[in-house]
C-alpha positions as CSV (number, residue, x, y, z in Angstrom):
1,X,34.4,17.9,-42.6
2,X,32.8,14.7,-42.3
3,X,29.5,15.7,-44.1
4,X,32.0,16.8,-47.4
5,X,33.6,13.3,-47.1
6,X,31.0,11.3,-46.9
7,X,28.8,13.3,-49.4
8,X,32.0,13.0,-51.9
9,X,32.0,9.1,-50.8
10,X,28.8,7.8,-50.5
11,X,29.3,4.2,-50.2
12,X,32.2,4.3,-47.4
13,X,29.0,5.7,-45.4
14,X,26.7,2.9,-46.6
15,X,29.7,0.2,-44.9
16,X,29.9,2.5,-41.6
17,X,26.5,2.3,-40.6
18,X,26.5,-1.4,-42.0
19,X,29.1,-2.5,-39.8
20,X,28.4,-0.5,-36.7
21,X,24.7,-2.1,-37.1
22,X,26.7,-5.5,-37.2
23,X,29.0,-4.6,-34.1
24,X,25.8,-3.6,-32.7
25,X,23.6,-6.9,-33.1
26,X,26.6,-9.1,-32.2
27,X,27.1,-7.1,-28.3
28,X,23.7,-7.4,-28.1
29,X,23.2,-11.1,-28.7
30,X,26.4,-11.6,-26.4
31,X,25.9,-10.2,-23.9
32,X,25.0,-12.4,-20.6
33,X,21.9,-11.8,-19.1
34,X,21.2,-12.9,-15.1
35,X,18.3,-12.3,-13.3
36,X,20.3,-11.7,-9.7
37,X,23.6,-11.2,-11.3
38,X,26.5,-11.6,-8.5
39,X,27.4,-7.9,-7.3
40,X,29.7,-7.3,-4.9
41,X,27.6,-4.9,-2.9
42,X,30.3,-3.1,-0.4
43,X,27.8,-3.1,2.8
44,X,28.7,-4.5,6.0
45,X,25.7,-4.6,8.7
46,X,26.4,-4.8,12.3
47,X,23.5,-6.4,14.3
48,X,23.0,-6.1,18.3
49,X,20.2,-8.1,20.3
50,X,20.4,-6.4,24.1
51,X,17.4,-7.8,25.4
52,X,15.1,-5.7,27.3
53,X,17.1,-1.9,26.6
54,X,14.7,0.7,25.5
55,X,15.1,2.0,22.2
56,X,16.6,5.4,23.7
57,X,19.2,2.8,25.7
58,X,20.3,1.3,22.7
59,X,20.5,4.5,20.9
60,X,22.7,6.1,23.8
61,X,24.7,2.9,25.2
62,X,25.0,0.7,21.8
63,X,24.4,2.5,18.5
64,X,26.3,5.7,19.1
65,X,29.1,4.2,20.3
66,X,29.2,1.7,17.4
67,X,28.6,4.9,15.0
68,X,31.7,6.6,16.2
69,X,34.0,3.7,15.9
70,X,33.1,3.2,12.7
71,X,33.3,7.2,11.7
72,X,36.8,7.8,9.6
73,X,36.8,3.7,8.3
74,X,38.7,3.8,4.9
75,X,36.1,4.4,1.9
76,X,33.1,4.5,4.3
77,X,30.4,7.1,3.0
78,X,28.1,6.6,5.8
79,X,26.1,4.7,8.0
80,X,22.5,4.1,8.9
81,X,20.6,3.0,11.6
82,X,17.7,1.1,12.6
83,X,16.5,0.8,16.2
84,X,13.9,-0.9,18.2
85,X,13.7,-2.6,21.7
86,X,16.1,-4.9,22.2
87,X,17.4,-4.3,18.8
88,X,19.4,-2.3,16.7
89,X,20.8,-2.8,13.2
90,X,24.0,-0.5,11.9
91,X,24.8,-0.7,8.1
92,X,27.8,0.9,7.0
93,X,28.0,1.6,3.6
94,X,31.2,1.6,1.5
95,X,32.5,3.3,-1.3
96,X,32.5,1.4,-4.7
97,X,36.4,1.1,-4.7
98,X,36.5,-0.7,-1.9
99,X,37.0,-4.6,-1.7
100,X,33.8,-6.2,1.1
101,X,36.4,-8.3,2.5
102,X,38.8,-5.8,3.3
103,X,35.6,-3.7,4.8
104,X,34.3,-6.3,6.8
105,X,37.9,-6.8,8.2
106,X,37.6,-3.3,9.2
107,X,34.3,-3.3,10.7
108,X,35.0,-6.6,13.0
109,X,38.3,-4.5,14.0
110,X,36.2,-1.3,14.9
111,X,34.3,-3.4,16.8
112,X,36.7,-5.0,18.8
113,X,37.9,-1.5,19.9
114,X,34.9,-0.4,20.7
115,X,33.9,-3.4,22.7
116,X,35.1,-1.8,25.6
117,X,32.3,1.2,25.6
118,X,29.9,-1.3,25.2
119,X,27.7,-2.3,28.2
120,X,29.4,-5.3,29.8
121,X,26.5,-7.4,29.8
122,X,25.5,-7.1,25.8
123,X,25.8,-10.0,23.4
124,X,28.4,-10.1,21.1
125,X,27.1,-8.1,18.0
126,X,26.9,-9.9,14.6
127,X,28.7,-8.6,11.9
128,X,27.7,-9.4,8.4
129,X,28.4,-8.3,4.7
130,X,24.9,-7.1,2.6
131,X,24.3,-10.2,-0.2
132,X,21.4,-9.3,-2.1
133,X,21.0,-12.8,-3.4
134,X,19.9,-13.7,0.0
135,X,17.7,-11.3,0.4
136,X,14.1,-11.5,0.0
137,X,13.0,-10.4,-3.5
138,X,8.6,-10.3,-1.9
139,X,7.6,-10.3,1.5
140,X,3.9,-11.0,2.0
141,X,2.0,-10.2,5.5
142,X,-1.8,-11.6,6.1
143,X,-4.3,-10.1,8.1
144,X,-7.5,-11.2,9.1
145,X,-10.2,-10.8,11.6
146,X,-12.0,-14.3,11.5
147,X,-8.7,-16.6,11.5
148,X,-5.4,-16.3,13.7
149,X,-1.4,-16.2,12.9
150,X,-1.1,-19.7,13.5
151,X,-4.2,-20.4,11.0
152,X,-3.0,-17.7,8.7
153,X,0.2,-19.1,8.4
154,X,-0.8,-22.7,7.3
């Protein structure tokens, strides 16, 4: 159909491809171009210091406990964990729809439930939304075997 058509009418297909060209060139030339544009990324990370607890510790006493508060959170796909001594970091990651302030609220709420399964003694856990125009774009490390840290890093 629209082979016959523009077969019969040769120059009406001549000014469609000339103007979609032109729609073309003018997106293109308008559009705004950022290097870190600003994305609302819908991550919230929870971070605990507990000085001294084993990894396993903070697995069993701290992380899992945080985990299951968190589990059934509106729009949360899932979570992940990082854990050393003394440290654990829990990121909870949101679904596109969601709005980070609303998820943060949530979080901070979760947490204050949960607070009570908590060991007694742990610092209050830091709660945070994910920017990723904070975070570092390179990080460098140095190693050598003539100089030390402290030389390495002036």
């Amino acid at each position: 159909m629209l082979t016959k058509l523009f077969v019969a009418r040769p120059r009406l297909a001549v000014v469609l491809i000339a103007a979609l060209t032109i729609g073309g060139l003018l997106a293109i030339f308008s559009m705004r171009e950022q290097e870190l544009p600003n994305v609302a990324v819908p991550i919230v990370d929870v971070i605990v210091f507990y000085p001294g607890a084993s990894p396993q510790e903070m697995r069993d006493s701290v992380v899992r406990p945080i985990e299951d508060a968190l589990a059934g959170a509106p729009y949360l796909e899932h979570t992940q964990s990082s854990i050393q001594q003394g440290f654990a970091s829990i990121i909870a990651m949101f679904n596109l729809r969601s709005l980070r302030t609303e998820d943060l609220v949530e979080v901070q709420r979760r947490m204050q439930t949960a607070q009570s399964l908590l060991p007694p003694d742990l610092p209050s856990p830091q709660i945070e939304t994910f920017d990723p125009g904070q975070s570092a774009v390179v990080t460098l490390a140095a190693a050598s075997r003539d100089l030390s840290a402290g030389q390495l890093s002036t």
